[in-house]
Backbone bond lengths (Angstrom), bond angles and torsions (degrees), N, CA, C in turn:
res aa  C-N    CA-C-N  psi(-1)  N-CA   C-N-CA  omega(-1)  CA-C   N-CA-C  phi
1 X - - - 1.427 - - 1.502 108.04 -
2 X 1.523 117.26 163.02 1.575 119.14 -164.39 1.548 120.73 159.43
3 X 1.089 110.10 158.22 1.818 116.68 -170.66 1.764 85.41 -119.64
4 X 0.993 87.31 125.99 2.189 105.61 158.23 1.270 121.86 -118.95
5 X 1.345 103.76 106.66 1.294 123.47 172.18 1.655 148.57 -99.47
6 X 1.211 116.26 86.33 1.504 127.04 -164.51 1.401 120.12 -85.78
7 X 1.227 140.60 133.18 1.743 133.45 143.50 1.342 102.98 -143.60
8 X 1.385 117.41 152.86 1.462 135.21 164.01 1.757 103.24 -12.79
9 X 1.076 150.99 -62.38 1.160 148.61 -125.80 1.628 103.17 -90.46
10 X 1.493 100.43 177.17 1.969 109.01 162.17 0.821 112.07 -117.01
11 X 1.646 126.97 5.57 1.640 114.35 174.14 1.476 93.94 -79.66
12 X 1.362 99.54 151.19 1.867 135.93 155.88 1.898 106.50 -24.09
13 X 1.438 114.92 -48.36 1.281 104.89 -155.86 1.429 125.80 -51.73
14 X 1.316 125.96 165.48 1.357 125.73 -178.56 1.252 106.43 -172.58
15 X 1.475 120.61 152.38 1.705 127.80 -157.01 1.725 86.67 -108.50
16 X 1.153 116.70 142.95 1.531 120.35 -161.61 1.759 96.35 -152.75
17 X 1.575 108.07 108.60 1.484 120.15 -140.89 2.029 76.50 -93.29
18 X 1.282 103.02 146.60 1.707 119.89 -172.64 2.086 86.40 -59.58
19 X 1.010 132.74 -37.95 1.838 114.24 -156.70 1.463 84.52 -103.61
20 X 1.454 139.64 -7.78 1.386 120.78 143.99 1.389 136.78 -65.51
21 X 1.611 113.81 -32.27 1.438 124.94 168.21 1.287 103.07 -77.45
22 X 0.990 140.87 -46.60 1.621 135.70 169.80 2.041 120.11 -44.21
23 X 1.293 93.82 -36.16 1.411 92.52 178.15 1.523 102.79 -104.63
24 X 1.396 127.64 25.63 1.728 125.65 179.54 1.887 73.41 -108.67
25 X 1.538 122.60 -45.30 1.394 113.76 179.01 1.754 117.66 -35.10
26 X 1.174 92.66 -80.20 1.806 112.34 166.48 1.484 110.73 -41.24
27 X 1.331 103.03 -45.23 1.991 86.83 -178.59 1.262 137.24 -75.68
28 X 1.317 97.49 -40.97 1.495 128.78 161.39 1.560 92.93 54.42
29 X 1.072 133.62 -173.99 1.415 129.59 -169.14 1.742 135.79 14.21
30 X 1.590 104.58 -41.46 1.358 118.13 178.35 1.275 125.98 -113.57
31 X 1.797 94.79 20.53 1.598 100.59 157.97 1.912 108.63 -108.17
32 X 1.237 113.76 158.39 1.459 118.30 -162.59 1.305 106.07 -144.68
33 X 1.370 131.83 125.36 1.595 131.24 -169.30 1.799 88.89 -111.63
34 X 1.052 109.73 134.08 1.645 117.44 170.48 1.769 90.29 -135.95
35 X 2.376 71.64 115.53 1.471 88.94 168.76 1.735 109.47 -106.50
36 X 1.561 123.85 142.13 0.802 124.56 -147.60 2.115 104.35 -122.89
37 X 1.103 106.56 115.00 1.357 115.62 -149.56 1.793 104.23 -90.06
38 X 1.483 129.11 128.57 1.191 90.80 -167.17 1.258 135.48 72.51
39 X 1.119 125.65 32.41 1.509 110.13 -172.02 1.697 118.98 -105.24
40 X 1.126 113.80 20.56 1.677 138.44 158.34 1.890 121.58 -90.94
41 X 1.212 104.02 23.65 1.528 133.38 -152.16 1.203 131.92 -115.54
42 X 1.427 162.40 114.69 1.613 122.62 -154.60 1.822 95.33 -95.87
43 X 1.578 100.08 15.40 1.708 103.34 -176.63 1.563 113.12 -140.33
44 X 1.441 105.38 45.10 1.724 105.95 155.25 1.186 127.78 -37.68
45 X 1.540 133.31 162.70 0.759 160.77 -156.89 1.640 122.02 176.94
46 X 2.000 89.73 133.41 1.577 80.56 -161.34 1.748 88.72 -133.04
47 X 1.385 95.26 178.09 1.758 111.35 167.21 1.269 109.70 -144.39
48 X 1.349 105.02 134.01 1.532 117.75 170.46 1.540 124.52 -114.78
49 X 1.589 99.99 118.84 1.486 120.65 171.19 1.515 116.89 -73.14
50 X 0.789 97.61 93.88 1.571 103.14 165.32 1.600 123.57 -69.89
51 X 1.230 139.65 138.08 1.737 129.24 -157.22 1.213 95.05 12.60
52 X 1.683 116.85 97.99 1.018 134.81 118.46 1.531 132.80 -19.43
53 X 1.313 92.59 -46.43 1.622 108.13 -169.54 1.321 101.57 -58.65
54 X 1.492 100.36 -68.38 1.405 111.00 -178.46 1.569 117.43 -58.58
55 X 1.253 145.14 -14.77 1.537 152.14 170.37 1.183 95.77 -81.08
56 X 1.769 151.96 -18.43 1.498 155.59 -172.24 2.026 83.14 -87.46
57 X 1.361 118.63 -47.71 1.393 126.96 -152.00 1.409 97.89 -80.68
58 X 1.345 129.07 -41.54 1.002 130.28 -167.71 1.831 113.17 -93.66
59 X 1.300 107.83 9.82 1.453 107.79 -175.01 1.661 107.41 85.64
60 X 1.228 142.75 -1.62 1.153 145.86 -164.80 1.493 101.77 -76.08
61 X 1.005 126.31 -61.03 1.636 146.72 -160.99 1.358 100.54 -125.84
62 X 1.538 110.02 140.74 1.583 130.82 -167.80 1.546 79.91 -120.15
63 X 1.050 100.07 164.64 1.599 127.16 174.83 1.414 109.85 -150.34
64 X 1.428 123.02 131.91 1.786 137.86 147.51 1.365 101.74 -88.69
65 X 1.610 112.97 99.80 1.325 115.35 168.86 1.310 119.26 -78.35
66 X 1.374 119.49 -13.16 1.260 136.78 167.24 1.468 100.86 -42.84
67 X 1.479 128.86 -63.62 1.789 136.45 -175.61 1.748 90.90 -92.52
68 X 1.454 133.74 -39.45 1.251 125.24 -145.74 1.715 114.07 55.40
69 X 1.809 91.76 60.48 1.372 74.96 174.87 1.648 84.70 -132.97
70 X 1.658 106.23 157.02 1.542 117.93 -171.40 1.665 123.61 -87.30
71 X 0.855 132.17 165.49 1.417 135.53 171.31 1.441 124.74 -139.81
72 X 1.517 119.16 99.67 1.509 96.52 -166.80 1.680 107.52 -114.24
73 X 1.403 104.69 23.16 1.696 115.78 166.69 1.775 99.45 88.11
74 X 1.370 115.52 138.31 1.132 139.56 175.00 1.681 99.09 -26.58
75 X 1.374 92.15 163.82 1.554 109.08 -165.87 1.958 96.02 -85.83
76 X 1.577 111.45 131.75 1.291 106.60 -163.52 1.301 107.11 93.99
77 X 1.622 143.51 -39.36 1.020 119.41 -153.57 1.897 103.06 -94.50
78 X 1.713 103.31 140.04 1.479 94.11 176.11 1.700 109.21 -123.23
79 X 1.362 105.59 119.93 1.474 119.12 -177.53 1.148 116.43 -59.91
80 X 1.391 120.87 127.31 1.729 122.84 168.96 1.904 97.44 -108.80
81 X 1.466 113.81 118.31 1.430 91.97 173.40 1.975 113.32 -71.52
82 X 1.220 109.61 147.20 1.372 117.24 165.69 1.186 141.24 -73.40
83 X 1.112 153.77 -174.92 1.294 130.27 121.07 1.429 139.31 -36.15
84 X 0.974 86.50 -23.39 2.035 104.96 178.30 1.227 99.94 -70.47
85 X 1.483 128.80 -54.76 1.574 156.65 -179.55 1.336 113.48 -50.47
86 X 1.721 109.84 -53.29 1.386 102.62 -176.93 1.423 110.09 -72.61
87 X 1.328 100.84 -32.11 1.953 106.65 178.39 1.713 99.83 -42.25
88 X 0.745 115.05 -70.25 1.458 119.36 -154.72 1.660 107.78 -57.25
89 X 1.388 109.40 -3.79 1.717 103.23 -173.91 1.448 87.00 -113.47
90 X 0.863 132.91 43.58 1.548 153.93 164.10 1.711 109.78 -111.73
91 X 1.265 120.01 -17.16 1.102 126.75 -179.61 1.653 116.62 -139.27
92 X 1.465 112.60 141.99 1.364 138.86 -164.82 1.530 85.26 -47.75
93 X 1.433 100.54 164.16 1.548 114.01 143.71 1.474 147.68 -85.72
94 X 1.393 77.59 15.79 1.904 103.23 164.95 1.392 108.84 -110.61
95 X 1.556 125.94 3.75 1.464 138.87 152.40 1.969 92.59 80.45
96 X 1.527 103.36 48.10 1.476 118.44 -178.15 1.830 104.74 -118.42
97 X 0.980 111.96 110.60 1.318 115.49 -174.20 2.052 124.50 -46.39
98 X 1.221 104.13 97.09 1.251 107.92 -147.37 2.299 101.02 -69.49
99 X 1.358 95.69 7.93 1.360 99.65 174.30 1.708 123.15 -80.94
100 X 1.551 102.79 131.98 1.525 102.22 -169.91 2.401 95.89 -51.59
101 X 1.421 89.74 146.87 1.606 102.56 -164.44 1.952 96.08 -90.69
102 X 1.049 105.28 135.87 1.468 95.94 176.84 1.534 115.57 -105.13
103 X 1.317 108.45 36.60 1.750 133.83 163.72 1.310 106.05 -97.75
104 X 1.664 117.15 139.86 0.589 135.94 150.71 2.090 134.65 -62.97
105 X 1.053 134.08 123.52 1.365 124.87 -167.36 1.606 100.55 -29.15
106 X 1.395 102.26 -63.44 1.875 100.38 -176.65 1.531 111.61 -28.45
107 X 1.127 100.97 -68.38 1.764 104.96 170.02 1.341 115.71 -9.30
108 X 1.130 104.65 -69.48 1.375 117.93 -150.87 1.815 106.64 -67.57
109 X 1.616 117.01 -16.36 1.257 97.12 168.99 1.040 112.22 -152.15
């Protein structure tokens, strides 16, 4: 199972429909996004993400959940997450620190 996604360009982007990300949730391993590079071309070129989900988890793939649309970096490019990278999957996607807080409610106001 899988979403394939093509336009003219080499950037990463791709439109990633909400009951397709929902079932890359559920599939997790045996769902596969093929992004398709070039595809106005008689010489495309593509890459396939396999768990998506898990490449969003691991720093691999960024997401604007705002559109739900994907990014898996220019054609050629291969992501190593960083330290910078793992930081950030430490935190929500509302950029809210997903670590238990060692404040008390009073604290907080």
């Amino acid at each position: 199972m899988g979403q394939g996604q093509g336009n003219p360009g080499r950037d990463g982007q791709f439109s990633w429909p909400a009951a397709e990300f929902q079932l890359a949730i559920r599939a997790r391993g045996r769902y596969v996004v093929y992004r398709v590079y070039e595809a106005d071309t008689t010489t495309p070129t593509y890459r396939a993400i396999r768990d998506p989900i898990g490449s969003f988890d691991a720093g691999e793939l960024r997401l604007d959940l705002d559109s739900l649309k994907g990014d898996v970096g220019p054609m050629g490019e291969t992501r190593n997450p960083d330290a910078a990278g793992a930081a950030l999957n430490a935190r929500d996607v509302a950029g809210h620190d997903t670590e238990p807080s060692t404040e008390s409610a009073d604290d907080e106001h």
